[in-house]
N, CA and C atoms of all chains as a GROMACS GRO file, in nm:
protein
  582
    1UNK      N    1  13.275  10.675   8.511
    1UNK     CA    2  13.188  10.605   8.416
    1UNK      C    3  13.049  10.594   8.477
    2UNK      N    4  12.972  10.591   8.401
    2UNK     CA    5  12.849  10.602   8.424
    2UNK      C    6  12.801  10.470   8.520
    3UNK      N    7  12.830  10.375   8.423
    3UNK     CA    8  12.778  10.229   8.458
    3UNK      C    9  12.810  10.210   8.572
    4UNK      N   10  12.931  10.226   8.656
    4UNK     CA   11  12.939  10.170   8.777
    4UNK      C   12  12.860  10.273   8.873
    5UNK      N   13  12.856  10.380   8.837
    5UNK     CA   14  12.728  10.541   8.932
    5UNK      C   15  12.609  10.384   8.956
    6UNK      N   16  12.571  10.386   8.836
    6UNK     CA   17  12.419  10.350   8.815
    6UNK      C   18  12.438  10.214   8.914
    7UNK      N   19  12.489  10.116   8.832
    7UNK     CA   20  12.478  10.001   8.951
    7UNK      C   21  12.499  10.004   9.063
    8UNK      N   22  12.607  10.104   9.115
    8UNK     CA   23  12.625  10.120   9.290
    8UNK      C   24  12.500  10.182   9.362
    9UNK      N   25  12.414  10.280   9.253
    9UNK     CA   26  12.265  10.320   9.290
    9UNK      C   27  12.166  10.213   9.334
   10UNK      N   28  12.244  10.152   9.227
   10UNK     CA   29  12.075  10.030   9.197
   10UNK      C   30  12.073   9.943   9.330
   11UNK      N   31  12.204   9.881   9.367
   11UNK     CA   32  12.261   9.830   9.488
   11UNK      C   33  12.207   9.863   9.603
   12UNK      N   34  12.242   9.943   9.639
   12UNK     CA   35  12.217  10.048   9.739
   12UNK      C   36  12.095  10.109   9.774
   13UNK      N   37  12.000  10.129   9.674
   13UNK     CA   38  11.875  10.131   9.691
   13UNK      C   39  11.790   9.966   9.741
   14UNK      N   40  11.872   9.864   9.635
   14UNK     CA   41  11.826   9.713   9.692
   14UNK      C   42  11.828   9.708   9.863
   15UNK      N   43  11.958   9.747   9.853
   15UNK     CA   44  11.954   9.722  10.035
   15UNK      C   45  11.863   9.782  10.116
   16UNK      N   46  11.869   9.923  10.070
   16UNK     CA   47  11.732   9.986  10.131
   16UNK      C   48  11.566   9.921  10.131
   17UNK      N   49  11.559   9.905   9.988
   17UNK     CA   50  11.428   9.862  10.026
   17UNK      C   51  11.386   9.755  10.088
   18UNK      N   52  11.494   9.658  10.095
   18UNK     CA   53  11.458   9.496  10.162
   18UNK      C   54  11.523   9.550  10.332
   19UNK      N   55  11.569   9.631  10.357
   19UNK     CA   56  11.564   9.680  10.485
   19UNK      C   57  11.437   9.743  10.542
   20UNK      N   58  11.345   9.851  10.458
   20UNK     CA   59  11.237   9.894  10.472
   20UNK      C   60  11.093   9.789  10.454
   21UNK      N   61  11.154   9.701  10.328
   21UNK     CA   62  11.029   9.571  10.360
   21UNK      C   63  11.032   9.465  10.508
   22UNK      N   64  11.152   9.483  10.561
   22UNK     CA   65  11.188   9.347  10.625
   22UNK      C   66  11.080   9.439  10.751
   23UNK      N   67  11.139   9.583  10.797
   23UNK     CA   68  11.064   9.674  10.876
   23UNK      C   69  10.916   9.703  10.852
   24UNK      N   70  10.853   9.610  10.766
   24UNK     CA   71  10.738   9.600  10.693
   24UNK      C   72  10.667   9.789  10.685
   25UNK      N   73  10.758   9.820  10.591
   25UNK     CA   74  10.759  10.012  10.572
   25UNK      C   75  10.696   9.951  10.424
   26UNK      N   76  10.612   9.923  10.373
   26UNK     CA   77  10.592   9.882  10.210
   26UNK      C   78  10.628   9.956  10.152
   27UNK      N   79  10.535  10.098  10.179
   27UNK     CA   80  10.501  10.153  10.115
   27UNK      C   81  10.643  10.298  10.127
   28UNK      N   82  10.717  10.312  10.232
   28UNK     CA   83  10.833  10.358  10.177
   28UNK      C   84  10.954  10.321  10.091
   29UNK      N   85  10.898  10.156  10.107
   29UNK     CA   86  11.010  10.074  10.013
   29UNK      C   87  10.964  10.115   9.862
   30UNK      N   88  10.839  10.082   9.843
   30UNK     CA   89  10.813  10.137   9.705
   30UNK      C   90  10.858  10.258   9.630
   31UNK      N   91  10.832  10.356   9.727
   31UNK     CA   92  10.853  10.538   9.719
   31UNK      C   93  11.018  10.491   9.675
   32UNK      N   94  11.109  10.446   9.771
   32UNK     CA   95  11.256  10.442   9.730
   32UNK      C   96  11.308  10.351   9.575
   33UNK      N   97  11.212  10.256   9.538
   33UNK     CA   98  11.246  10.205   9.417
   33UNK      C   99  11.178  10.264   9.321
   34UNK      N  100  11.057  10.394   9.330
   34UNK     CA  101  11.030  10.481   9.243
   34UNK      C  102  11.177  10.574   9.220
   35UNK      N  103  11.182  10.603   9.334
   35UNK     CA  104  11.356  10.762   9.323
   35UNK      C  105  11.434  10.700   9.229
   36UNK      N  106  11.509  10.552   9.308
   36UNK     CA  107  11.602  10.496   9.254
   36UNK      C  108  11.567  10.524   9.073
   37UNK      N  109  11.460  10.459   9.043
   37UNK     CA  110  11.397  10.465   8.871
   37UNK      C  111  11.438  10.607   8.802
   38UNK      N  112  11.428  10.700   8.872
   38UNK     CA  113  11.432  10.843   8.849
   38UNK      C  114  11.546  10.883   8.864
   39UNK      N  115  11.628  10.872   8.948
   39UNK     CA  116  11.761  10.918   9.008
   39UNK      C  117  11.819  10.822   8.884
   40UNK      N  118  11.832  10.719   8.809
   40UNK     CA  119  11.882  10.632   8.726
   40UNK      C  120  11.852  10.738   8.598
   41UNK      N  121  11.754  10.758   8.568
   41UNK     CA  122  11.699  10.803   8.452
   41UNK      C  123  11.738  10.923   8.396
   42UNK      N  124  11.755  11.042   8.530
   42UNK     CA  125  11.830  11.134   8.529
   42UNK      C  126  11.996  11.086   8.467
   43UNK      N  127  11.998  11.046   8.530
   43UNK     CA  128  12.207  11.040   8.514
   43UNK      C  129  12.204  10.994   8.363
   44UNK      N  130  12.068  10.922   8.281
   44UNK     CA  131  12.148  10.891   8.147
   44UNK      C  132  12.042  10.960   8.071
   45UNK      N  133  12.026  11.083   8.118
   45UNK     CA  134  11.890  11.176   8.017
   45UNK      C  135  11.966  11.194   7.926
   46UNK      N  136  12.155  11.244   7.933
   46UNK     CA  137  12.174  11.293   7.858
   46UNK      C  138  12.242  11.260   7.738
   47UNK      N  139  12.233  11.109   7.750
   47UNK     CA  140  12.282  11.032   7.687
   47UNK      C  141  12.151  10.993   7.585
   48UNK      N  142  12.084  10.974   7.592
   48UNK     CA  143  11.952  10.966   7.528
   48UNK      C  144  11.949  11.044   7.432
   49UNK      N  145  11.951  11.169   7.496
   49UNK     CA  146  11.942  11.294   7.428
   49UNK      C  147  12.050  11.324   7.297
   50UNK      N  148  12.145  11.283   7.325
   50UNK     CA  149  12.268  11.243   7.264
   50UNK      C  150  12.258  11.141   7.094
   51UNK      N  151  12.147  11.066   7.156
   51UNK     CA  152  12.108  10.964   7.016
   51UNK      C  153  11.973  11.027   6.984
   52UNK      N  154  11.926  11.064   7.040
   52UNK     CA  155  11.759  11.112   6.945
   52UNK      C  156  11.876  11.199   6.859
   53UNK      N  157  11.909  11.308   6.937
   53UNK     CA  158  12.003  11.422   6.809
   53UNK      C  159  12.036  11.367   6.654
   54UNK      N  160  12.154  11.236   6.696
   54UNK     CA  161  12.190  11.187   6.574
   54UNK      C  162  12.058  11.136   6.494
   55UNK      N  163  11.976  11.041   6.535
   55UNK     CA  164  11.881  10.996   6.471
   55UNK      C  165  11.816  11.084   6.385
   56UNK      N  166  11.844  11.212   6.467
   56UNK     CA  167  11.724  11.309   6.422
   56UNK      C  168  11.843  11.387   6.292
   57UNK      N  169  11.940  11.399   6.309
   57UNK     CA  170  11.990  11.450   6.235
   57UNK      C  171  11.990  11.358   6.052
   58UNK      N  172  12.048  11.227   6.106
   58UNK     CA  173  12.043  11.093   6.015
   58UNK      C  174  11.914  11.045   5.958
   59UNK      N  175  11.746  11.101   5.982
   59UNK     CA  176  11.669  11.104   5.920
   59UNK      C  177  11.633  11.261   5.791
   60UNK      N  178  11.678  11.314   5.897
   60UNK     CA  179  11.687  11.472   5.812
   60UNK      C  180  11.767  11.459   5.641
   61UNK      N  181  11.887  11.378   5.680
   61UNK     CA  182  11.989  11.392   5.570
   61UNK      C  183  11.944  11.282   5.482
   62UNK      N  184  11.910  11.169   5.517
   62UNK     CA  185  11.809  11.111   5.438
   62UNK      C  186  11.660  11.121   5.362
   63UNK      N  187  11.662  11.223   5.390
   63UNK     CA  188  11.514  11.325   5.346
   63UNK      C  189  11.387  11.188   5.384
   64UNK      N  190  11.422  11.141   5.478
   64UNK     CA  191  11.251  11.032   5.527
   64UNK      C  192  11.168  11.138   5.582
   65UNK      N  193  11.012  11.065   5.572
   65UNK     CA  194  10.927  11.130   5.601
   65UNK      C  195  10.957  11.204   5.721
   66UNK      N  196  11.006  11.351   5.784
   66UNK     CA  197  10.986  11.361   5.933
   66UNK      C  198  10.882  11.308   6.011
   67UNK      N  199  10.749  11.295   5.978
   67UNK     CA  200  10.645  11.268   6.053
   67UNK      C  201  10.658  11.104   6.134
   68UNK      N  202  10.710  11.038   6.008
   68UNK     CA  203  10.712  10.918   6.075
   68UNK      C  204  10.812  10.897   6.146
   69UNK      N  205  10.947  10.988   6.164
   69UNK     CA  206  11.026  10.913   6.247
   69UNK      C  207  10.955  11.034   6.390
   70UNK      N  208  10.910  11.118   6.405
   70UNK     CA  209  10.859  11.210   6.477
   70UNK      C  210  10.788  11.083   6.532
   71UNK      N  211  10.685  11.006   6.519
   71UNK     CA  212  10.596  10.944   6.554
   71UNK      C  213  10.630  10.800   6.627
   72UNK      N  214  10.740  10.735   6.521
   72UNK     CA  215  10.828  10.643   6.614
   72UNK      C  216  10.916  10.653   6.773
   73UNK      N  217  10.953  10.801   6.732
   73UNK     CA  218  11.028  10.879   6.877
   73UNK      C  219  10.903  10.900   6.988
   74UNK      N  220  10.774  10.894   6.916
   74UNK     CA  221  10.678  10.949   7.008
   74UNK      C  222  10.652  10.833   7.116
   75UNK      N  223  10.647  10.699   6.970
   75UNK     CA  224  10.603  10.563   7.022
   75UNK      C  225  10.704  10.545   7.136
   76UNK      N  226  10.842  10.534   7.129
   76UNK     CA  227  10.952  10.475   7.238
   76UNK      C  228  10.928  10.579   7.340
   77UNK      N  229  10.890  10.715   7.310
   77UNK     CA  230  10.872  10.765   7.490
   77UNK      C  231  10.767  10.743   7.578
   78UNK      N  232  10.578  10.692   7.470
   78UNK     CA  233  10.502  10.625   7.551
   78UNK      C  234  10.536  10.477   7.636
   79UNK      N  235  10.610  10.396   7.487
   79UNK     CA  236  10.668  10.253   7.606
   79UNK      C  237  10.718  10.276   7.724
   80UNK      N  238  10.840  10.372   7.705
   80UNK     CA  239  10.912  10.415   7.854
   80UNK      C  240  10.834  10.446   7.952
   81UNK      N  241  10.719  10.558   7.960
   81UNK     CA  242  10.652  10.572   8.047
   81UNK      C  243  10.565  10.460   8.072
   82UNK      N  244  10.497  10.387   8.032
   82UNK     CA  245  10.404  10.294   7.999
   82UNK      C  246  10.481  10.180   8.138
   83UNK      N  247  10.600  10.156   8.069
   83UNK     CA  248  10.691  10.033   8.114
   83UNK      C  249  10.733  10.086   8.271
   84UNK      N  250  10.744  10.248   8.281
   84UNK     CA  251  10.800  10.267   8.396
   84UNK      C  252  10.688  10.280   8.501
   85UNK      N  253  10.594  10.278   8.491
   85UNK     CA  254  10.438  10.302   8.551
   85UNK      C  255  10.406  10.134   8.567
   86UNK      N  256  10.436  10.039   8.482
   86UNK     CA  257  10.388   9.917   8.491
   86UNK      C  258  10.466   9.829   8.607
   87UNK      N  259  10.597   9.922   8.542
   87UNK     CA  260  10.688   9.787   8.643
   87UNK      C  261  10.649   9.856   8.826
   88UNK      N  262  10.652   9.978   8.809
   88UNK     CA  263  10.636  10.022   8.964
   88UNK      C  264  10.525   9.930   9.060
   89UNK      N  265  10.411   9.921   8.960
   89UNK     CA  266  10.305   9.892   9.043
   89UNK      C  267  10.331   9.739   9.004
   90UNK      N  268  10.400   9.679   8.927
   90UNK     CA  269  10.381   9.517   8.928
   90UNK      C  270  10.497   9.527   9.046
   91UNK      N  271  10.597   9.619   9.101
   91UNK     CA  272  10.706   9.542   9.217
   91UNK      C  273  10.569   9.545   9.392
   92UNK      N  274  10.490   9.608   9.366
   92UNK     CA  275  10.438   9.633   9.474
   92UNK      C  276  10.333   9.533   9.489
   93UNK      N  277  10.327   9.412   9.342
   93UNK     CA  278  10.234   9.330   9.386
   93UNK      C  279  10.104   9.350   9.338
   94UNK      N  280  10.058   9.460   9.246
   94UNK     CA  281   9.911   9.500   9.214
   94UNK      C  282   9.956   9.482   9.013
   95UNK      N  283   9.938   9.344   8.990
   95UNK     CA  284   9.959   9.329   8.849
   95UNK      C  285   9.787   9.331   8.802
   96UNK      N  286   9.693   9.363   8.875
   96UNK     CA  287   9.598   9.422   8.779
   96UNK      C  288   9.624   9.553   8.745
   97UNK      N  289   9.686   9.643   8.836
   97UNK     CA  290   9.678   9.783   8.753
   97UNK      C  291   9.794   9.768   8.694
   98UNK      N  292   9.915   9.728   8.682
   98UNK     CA  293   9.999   9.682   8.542
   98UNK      C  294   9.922   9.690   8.464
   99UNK      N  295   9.852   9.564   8.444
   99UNK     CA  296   9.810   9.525   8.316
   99UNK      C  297   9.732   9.646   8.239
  100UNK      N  298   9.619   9.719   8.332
  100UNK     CA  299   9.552   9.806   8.284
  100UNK      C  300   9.633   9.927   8.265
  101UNK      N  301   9.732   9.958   8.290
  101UNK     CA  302   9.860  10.085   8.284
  101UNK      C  303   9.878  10.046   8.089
  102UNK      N  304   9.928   9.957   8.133
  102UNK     CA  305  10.013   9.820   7.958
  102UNK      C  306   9.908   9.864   7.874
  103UNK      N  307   9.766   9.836   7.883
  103UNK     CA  308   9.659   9.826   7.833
  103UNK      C  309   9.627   9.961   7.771
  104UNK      N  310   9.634  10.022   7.829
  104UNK     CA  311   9.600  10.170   7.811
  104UNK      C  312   9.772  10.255   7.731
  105UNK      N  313   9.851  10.244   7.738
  105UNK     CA  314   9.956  10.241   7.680
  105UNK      C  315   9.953  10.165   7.547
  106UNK      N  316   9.914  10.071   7.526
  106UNK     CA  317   9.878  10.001   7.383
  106UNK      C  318   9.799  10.064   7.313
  107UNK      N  319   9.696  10.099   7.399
  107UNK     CA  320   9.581  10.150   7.275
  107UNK      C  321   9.636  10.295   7.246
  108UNK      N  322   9.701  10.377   7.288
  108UNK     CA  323   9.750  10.472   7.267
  108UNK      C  324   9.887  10.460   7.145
  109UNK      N  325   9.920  10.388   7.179
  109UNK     CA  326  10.058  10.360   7.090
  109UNK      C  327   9.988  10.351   6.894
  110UNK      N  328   9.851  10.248   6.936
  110UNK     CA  329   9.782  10.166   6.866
  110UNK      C  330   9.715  10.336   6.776
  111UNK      N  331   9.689  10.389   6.829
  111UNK     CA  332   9.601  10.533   6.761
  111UNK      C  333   9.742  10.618   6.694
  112UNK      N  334   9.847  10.632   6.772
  112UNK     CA  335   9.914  10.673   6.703
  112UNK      C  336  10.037  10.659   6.579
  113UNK      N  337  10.000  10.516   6.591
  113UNK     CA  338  10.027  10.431   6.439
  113UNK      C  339   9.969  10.429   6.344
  114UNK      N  340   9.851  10.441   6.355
  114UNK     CA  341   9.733  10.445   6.226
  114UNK      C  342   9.792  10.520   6.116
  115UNK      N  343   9.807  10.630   6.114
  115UNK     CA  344   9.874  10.693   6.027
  115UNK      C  345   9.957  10.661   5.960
  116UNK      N  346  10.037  10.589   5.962
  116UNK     CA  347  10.168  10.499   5.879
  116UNK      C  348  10.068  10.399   5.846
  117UNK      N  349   9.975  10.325   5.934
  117UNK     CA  350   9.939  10.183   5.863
  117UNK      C  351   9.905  10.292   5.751
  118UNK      N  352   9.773  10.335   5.758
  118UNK     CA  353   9.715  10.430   5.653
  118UNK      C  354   9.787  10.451   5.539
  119UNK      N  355   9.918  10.490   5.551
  119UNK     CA  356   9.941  10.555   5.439
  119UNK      C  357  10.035  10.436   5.374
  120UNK      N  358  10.070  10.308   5.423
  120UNK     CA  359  10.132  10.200   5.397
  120UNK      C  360  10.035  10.099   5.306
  121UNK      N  361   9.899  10.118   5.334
  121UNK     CA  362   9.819  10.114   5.294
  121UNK      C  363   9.790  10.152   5.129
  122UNK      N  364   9.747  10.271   5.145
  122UNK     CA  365   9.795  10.346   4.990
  122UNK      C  366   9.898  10.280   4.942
  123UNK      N  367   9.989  10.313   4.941
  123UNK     CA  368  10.144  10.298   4.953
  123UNK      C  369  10.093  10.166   4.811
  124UNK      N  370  10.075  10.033   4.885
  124UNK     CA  371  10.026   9.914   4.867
  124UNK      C  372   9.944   9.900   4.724
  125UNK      N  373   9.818   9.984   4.784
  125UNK     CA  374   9.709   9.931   4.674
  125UNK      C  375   9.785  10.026   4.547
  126UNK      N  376   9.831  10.118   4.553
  126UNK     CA  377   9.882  10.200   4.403
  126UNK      C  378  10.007  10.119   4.352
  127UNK      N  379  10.055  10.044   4.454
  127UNK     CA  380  10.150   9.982   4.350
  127UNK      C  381  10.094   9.823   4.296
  128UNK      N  382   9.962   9.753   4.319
  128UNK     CA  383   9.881   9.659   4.234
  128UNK      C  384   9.844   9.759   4.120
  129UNK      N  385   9.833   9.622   4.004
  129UNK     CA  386   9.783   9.666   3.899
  129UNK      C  387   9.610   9.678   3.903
  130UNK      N  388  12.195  11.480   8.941
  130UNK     CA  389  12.045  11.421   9.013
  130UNK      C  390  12.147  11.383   9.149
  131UNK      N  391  12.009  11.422   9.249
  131UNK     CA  392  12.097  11.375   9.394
  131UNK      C  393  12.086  11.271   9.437
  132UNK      N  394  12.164  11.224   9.468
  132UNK     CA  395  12.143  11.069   9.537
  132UNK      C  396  12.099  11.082   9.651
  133UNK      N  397  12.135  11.147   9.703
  133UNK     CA  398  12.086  11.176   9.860
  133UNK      C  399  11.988  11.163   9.888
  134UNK      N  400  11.886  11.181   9.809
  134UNK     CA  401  11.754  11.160   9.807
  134UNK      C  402  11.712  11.036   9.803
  135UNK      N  403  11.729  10.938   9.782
  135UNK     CA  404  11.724  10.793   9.775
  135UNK      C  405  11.751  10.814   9.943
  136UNK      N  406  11.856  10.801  10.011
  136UNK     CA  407  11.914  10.831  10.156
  136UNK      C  408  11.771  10.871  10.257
  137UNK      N  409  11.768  10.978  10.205
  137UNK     CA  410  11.694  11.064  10.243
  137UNK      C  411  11.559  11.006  10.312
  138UNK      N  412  11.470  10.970  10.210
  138UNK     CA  413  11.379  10.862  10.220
  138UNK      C  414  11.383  10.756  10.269
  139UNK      N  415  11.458  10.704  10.261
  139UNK     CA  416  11.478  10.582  10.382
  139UNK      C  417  11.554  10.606  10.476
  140UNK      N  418  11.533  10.674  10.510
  140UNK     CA  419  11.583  10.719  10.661
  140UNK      C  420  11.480  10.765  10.740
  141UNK      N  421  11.419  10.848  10.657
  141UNK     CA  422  11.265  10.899  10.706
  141UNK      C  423  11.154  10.747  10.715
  142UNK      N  424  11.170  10.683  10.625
  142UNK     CA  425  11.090  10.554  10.645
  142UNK      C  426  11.118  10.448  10.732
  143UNK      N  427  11.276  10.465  10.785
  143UNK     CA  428  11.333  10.345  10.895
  143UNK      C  429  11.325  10.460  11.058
  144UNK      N  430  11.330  10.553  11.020
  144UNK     CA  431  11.288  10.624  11.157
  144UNK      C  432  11.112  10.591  11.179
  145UNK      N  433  11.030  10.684  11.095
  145UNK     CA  434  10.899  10.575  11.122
  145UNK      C  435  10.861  10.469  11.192
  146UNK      N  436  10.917  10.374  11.057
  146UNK     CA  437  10.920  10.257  11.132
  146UNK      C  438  10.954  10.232  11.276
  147UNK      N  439  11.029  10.271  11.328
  147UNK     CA  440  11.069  10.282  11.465
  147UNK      C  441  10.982  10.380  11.543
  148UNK      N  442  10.964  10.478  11.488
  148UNK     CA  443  10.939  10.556  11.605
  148UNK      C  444  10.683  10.496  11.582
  149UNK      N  445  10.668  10.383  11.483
  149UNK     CA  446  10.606  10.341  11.507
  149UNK      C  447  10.584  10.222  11.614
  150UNK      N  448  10.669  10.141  11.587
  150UNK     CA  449  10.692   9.996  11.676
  150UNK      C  450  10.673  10.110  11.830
  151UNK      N  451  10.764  10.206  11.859
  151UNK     CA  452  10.728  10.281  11.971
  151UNK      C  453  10.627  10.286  12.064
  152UNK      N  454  10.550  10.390  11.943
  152UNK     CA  455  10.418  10.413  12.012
  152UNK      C  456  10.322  10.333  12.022
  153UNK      N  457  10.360  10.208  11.912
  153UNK     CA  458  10.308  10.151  11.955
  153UNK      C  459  10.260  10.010  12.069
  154UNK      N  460  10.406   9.995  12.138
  154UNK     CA  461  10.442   9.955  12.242
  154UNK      C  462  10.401  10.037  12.363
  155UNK      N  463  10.393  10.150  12.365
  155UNK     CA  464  10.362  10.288  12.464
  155UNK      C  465  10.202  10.290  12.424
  156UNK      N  466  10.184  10.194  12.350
  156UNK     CA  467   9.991  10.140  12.419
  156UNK      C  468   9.921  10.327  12.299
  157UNK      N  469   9.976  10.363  12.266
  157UNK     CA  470   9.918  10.464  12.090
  157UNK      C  471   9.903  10.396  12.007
  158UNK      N  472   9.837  10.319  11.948
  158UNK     CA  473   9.804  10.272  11.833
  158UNK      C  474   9.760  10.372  11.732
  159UNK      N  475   9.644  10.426  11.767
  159UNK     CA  476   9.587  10.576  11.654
  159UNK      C  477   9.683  10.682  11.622
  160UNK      N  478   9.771  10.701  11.722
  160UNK     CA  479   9.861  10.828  11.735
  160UNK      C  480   9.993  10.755  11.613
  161UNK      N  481  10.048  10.645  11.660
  161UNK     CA  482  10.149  10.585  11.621
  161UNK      C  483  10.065  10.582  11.422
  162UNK      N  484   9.951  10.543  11.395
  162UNK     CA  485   9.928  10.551  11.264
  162UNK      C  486   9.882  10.695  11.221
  163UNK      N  487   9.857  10.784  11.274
  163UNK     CA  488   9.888  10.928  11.239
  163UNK      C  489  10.026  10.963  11.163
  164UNK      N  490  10.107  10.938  11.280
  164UNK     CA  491  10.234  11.003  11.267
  164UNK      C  492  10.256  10.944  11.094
  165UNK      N  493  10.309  10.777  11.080
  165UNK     CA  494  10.351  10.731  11.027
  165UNK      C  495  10.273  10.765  10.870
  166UNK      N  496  10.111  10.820  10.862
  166UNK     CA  497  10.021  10.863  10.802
  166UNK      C  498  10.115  10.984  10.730
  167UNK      N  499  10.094  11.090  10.817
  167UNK     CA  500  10.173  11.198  10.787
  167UNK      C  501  10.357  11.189  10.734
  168UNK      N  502  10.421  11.095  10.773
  168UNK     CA  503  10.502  11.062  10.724
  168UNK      C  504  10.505  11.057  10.576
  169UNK      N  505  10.417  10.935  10.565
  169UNK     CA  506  10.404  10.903  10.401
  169UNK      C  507  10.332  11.019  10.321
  170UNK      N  508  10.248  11.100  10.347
  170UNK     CA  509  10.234  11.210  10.282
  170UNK      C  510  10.325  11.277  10.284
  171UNK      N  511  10.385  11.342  10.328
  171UNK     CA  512  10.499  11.447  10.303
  171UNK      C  513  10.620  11.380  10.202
  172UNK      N  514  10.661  11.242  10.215
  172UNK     CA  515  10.724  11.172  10.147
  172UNK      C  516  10.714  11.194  10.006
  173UNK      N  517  10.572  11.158  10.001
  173UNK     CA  518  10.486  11.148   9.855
  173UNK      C  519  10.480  11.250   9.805
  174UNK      N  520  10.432  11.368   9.882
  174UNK     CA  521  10.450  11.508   9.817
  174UNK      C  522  10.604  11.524   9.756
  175UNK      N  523  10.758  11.481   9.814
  175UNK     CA  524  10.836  11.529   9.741
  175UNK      C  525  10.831  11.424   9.650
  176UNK      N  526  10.824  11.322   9.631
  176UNK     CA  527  10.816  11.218   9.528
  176UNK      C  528  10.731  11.228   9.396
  177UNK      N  529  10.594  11.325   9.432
  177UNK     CA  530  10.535  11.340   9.312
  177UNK      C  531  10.572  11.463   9.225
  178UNK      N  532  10.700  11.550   9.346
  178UNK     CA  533  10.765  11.661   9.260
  178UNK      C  534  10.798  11.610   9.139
  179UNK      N  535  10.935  11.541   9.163
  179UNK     CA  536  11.008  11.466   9.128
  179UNK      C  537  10.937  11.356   9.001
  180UNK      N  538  10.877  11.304   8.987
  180UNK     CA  539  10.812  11.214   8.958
  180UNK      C  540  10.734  11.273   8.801
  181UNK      N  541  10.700  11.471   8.862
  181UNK     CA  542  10.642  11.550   8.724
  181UNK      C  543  10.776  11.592   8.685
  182UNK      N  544  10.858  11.603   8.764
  182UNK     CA  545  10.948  11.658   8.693
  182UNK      C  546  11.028  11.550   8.566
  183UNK      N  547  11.012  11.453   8.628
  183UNK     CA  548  11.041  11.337   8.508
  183UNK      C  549  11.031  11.309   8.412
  184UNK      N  550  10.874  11.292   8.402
  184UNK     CA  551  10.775  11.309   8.312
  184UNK      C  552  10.801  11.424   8.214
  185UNK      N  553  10.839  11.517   8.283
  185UNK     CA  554  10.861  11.704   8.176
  185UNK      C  555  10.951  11.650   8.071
  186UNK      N  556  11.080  11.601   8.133
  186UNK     CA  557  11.158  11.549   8.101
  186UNK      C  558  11.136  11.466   7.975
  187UNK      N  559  11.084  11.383   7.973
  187UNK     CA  560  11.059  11.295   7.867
  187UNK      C  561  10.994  11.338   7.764
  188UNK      N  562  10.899  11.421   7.862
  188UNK     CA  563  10.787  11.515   7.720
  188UNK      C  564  10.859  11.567   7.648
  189UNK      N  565  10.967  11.659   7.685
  189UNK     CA  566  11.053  11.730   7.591
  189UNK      C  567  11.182  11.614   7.492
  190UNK      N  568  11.237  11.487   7.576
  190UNK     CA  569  11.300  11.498   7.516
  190UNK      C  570  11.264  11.402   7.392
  191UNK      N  571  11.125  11.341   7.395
  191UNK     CA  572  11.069  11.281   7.260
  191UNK      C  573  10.984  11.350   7.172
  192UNK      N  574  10.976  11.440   7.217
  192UNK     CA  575  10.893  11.528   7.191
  192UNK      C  576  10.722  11.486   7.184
  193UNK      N  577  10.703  11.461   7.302
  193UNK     CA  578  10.577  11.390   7.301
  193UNK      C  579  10.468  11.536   7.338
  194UNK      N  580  10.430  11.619   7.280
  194UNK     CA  581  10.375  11.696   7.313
  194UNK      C  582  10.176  11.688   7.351
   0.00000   0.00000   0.00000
């Protein structure tokens, strides 16, 4: 089973890095709770992959706009990166470049929504009298 | 995905560490932050493999092009 892989990872990397902080190594402790993030991410790519399929299949058969669920899938892979870039540098203690990582991830998310507001928009005013 | 690599890296970072405290007991201070210098680069180099390769990863599988 997956779940117990992942948590015996997650574990095991804990020990490492509070062994490498205690050895005041920071900055290899960091490098090892980047892998760990990655080495995690790997083992459930394909599980992911597994539900975009259906989703993708279950918007198809529902004849919805492709674009917008194209665009929603776009949105959840900027959060992921966004979130995985934020949390790295908030464990190391530098929550200004978090914030500005977050920041910059928003406004991006933010441009590529317009298009739905836009057309939700329309949408709106044609159905007032 | 290898785990070993998690291993890997901290092993290289707890040897460092040691073989810094070393030199730098053996009166190297500059030498002892070389080494440990070069350490973390080579580290980083496989980490930022890894790290694009991730990223590829995601590009494709949201299709974030």
């Amino acid at each position: 089973m997956e779940v117990i892989q992942i948590v015996s990872i997650g574990i095991v990397a804990t020990v490492l890095v509070v062994l490498l902080r205690q050895s005041n190594r920071n900055e290899f402790a960091l490098l090892v709770s980047l892998i760990t993030g990655i080495v995690i991410f790997t083992i459930i790519l394909d599980k992911i992959e597994y539900v975009v399929e259906t989703l993708n299949n279950l918007s198809r058969n529902t004849n919805i706009e492709f674009t917008y669920f194209s665009t929603i899938l776009k949105i959840i892979g900027i959060a992921y990166i966004v979130e995985f870039g934020a949390q790295i540098s908030r464990d190391a203690g530098e929550n200004a470049i978090a914030s500005k990582i977050e920041l910059g991830g928003k406004v991006i998310i933010m441009v590529l929504a317009m298009p739905i507001l836009l057309a939700l928009m329309n949408l709106i005013i044609k159905i007032l009298p | 995905m290898n785990i070993d690599l998690i291993f890997r890296i901290a092993s290289i970072g707890i040897l460092l560490g040691v073989l810094h405290t070393v030199l730098v007991k053996a009166g190297k201070e500059e030498f002892a932050y070389i080494t440990t210098l070069v350490g973390v680069v080579i580290v980083f180099g496989m980490v930022i493999g890894l790290i694009s390769r991730l990223f590829d990863d995601i590009k494709n599988l949201f299709q974030l092009y």
